[in-house]
C-alpha positions as CSV (number, residue, x, y, z in Angstrom):
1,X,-5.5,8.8,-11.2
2,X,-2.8,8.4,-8.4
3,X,0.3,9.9,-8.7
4,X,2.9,7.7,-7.0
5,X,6.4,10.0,-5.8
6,X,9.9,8.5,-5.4
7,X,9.0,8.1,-1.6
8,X,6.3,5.9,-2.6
9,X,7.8,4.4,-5.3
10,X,11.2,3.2,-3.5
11,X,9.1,2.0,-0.2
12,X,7.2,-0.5,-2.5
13,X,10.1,-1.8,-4.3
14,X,12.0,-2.3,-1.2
15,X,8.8,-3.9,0.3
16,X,7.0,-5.5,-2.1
17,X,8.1,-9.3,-1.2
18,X,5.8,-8.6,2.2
19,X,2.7,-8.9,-0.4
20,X,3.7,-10.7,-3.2
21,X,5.6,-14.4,-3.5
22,X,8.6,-13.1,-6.0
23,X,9.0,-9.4,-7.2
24,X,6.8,-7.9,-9.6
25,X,9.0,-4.8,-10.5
26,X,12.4,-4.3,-10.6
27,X,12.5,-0.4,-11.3
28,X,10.2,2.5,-10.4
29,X,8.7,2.8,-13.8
30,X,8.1,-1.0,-13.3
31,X,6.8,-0.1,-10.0
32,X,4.9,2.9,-11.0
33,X,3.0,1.1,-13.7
34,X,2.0,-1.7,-11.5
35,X,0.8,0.2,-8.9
36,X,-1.4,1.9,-11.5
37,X,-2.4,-1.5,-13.1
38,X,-3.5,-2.9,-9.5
39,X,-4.9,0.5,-8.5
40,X,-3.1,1.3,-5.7
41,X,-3.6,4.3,-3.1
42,X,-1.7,6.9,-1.1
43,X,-3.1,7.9,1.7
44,X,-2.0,10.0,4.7
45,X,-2.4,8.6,8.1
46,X,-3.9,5.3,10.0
47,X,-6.9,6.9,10.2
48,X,-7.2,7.0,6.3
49,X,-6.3,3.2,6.1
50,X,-8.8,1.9,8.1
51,X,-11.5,4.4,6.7
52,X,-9.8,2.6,3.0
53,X,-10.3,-0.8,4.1
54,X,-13.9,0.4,5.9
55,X,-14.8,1.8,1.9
56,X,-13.7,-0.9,0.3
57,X,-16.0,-3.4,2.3
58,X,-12.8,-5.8,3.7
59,X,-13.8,-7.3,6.7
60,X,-11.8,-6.0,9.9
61,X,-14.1,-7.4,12.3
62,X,-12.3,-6.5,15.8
63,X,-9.1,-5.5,14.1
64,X,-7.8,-2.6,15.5
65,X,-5.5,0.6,13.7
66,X,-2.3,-1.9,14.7
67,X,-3.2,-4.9,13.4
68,X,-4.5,-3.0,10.0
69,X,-1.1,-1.4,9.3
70,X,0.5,-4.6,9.9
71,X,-1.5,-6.1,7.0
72,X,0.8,-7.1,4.2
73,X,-1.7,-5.2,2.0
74,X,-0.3,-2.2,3.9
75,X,3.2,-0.4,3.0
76,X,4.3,2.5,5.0
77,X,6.0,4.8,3.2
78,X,7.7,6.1,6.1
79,X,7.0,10.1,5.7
80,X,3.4,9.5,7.9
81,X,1.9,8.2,4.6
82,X,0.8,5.0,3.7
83,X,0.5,2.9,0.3
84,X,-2.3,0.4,0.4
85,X,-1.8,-2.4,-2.5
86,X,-4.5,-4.7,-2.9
87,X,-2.5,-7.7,-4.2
């Protein structure tokens, strides 16, 4: 299972709205267990988010390393790391 840090943690609750219509957690354990609910994942560069979205069959046909972090999908977490929610 993925371990989600404070880093992580505080990027998605600052962030969330980008993905989701109202907030779904107000707090980190709120955040942590949602993250785990919707299986979230950590990863540690673009590289690792495009191979992510490449694994996971989503079709990026044309889309290039910028346009796939700008996704709202896509958090970044601001350390080199990025936290890829699938809402």
């Amino acid at each position: 299972m993925q371990e989600f840090d404070d880093a992580v943690l505080d990027c998605f609750l600052k962030n969330q709205l980008q993905l989701f219509p109202e907030e779904v957690a107000a707090n980190r354990e709120e955040a942590e267990n949602f993250l785990e609910e919707c299986m979230a994942e950590v990863v540690n560069s673009p590289e690792e988010v495009m191979a992510y979205f490449e694994e996971t069959g989503i079709d990026m046909d044309g889309a290039d390393e910028e346009s796939i972090l700008e996704e709202a999908e896509v958090f970044e977490v601001g350390d080199g790391r990025y936290l890829i929610v699938e809402g």
